[in-house]
N, C-alpha and C positions, 0 to 999 in steps of 0.2 A: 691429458690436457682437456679443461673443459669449455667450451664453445659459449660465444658471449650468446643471450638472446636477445632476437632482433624486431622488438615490435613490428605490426605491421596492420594496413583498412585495407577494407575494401568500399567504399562509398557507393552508391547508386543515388542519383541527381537527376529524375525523370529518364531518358533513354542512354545518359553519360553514365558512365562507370571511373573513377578515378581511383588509382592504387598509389598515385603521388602526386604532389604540385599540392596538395592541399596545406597551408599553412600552421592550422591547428582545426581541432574538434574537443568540441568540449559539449557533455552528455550528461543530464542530472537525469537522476532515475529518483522518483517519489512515490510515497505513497498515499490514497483519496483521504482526505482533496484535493492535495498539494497535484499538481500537473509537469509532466515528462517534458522535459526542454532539452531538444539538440540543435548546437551552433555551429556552423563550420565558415571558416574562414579561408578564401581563395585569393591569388594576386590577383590585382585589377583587371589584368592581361587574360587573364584563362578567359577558354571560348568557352564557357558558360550558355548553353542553350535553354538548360531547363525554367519552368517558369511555375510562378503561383498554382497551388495544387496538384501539380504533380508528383508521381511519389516516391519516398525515400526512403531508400534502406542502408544501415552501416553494420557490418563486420566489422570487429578489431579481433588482433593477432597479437597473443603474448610473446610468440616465437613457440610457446609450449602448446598450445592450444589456441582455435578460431569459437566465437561465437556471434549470432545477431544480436546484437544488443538492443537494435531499434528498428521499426519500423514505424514509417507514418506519412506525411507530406509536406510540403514547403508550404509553410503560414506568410515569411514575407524574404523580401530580399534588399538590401539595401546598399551603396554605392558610394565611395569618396574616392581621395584621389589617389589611397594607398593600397585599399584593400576591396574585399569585396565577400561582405554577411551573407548565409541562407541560414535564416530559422527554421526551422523546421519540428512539428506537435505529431503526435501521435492519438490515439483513441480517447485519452483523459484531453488532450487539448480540444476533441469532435465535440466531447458530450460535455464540454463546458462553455461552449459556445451557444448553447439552447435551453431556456426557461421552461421547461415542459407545462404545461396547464390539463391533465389527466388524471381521471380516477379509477381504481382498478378494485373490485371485489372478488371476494372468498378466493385472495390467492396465497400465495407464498413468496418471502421477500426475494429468493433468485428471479420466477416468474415476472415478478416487478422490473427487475435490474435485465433480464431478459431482452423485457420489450422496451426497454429506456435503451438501451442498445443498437435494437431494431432500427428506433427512429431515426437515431443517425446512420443507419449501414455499418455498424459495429460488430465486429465476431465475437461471442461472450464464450468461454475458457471453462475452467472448473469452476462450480459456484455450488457454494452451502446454500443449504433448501433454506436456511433461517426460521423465525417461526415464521406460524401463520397466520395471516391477515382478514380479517371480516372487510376492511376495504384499507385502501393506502390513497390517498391524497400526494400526488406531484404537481405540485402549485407552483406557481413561475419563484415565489421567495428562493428557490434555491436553483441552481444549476443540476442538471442531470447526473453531472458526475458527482456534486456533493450529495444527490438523494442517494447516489449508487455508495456513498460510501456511509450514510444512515443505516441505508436498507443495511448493509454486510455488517454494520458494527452491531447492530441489534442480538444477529446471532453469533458475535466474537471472531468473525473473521475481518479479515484485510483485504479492502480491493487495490489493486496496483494491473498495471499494463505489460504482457507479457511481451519477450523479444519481438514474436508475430506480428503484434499489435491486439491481440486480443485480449478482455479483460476479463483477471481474475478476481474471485472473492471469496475465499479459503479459509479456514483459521490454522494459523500457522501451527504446527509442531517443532516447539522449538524446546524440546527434552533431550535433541539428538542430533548431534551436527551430521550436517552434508558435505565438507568441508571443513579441510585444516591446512592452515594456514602459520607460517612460523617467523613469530621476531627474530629478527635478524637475517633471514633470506628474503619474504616474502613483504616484509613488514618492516618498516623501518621506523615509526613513530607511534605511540599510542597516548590515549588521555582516556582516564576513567570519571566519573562523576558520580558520586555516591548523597543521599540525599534521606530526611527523616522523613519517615508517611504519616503524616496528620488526620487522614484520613483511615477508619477501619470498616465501613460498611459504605457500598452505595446501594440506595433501593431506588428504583423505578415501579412507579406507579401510571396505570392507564386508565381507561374510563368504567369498564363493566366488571372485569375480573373475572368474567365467565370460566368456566370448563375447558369449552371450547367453542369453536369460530361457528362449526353449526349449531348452534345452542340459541335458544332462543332471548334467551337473557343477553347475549354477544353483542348485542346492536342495541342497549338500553343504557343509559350513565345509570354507576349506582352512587351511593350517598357514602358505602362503606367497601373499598376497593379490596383492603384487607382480611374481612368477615369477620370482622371483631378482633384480630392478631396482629396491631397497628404495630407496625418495627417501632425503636426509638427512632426519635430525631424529625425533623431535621437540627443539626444542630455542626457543634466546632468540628467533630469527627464522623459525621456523620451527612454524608451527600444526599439530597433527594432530588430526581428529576420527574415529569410526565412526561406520555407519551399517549395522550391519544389514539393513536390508532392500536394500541399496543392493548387488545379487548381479552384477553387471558391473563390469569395469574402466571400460567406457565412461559408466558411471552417475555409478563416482565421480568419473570425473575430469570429468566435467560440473562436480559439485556443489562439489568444488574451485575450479575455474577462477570459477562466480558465487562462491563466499565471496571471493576475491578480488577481483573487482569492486566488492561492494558495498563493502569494505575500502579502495579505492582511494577509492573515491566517498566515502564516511566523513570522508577525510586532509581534504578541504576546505569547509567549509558557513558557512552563516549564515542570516541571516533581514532579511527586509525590512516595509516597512509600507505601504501603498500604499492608495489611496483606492476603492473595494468594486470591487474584482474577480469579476463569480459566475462569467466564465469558467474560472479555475484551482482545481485541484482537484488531490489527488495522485496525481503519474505527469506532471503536466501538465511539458512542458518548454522551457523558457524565456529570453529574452536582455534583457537591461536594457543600452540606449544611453544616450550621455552620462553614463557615470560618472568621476567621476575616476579620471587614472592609478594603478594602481598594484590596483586592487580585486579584479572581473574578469572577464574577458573572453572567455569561452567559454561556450556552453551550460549552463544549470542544469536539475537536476530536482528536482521541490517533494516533499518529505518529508509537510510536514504546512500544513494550509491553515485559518484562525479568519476567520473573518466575523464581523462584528460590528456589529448598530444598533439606534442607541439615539437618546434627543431629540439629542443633543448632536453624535453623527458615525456616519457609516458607513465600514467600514475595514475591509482585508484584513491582514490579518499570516499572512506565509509563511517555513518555515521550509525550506530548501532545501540540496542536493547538486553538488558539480560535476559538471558535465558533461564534453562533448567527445568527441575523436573514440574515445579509448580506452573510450568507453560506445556505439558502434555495436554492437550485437547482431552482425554480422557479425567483429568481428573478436574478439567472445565464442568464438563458434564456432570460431573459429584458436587461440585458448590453449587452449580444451579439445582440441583433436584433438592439440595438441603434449602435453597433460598425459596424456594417453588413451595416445600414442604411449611415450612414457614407458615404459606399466606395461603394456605389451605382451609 
């Protein structure tokens, strides 16, 4: 006989702890810039103590397994005659609350994302060194969490907000699931989205093209970024961006080689719905068995992850990337040294 499973939280609400009386919880997990939102919903009636800033942690419970899904603090709380909201941000809600106006030289883009951290009292996680920088400008035009998510896509990683609350910025390996997951037990719904690529090359270009960041030529614009080896384009197929601070060839064509990645990864997604997952989160990377022909069949990696429970169901909805072998980090590394080779 097999035993039904029985979702199940554990909420913290400043110095409350609530395992029930909560009405629903509803948890989007995102990745920079997009920002981490959790909403819980209380009867009017509950002694509700805690208040603005205080801070929040939730566990959910598959019946198979517990995880923290979130950690962070109550942003607002709000009041009618039915119910009663607590918002509640995590680390990406801290650092997008603040315009930085800083300059940083001869560093490296974690060091960067480091100290944008710092400022708020932020824990920073695993983080790709990225390249290297002769200086990096964080100018109020952006929020702190969108430099933090520049800085990471430079060098082809992701940043997102782990359970703890501390932020990572990684490049995913997504050639090999962590994770399987099956239609029709775990999975109940899927949609795939297949799509043509118009695009075949992105080059980024920056100001000097140097060698490298000690180099004396590093901190000079040149007139010829490419040294006589101009890529085609720009053009229909062909993306060009700058990057300023981006004073290496080896920089840009780093930053190149991930805009195309994530580009390729783009070409194919969807989203699924599946019965409360607190292990997946995004970055998490994944395989769904027993699907029908034709769907598919390789490695995914999760974009964006919604939790959701309430009296009525608890449920995951994930919205996800292809995967596969051409998302091995290792042969990241091969298209950039050919893109790098390039503009040599």
């Amino acid at each position: 006989m097999t035993s039904q499973l029985l979702p199940g939280y554990t909420l913290t609400l400043g110095s409350q702890q609530w395992t029930r009386q909560v009405s629903r919880i509803s948890l989007t997990l995102e990745i920079a810039p997009q920002v981490d939102t959790l909403n819980v919903w209380l009867p009017i009636a509950a002694p509700l103590s805690a208040d603005c800033g205080d801070r929040v942690e939730l566990k959910i419970n598959n019946g198979e397994r517990e995880e923290t899904v979130f950690t962070g603090e109550i942003d607002a709380i709000q009041r009618d005659f039915e119910s009663l909201r607590v918002a509640c941000l995590n680390a990406a809600g801290l650092l997008s609350r603040i315009r930085p106006a800083e300059t940083y030289e001869s560093v490296s883009a974690a060091t960067v994302i480091k100290n944008l951290c710092k400022g708020m009292e932020v824990d920073a996680g695993n983080l790709e060194d990225g390249p290297d920088l002769e200086f990096y400008v964080a100018d109020p035009t952006r929020t702190a969490w969108e430099h933090i998510a520049r800085l990471a896509g430079w060098g082809g990683a992701t940043a997102r907000v782990d359970g703890d609350n501390s932020v990572t910025a990684d490049v995913i390996d997504a050639s090999q699931a962590a994770f399987a997951l099956r239609y029709g037990r775990e999975i109940s719904e899927l949609r795939v989205d297949k799509r043509a690529g118009t695009i075949s090359a992105f080059v980024v270009a920056g100001e000097a093209g140097a060698g490298d960041i000690s180099a004396d030529d590093a901190a000079r614009s040149t007139t010829d970024f490419f040294a006589g080896n101009r890529p085609d384009g720009p053009g229909r197929g062909t993306r060009w961006q700058f990057e300023g601070a981006l004073r290496t060839a080896k920089a840009a064509g780093t930053a190149g080689a991930a805009l195309q990645r994530q580009y390729s990864a783009a070409l194919e997604t969807g989203r699924f719905l599946a019965f409360l997952q607190p292990q997946l989160r995004c970055g998490s990377v994944i395989e769904i068995q027993d699907l029908p022909a034709g769907l598919v069949s390789t490695p995914l990696w999760l974009t964006r992850v919604h939790h959701e429970i309430n009296a009525r169901e608890a449920m995951t909805r994930v919205h996800f990337r292809r995967g596969g072998d051409r998302f091995d980090p290792t042969v990241l590394l091969g298209s950039m040294a050919g893109v790098v080779g390039g503009l040599l």
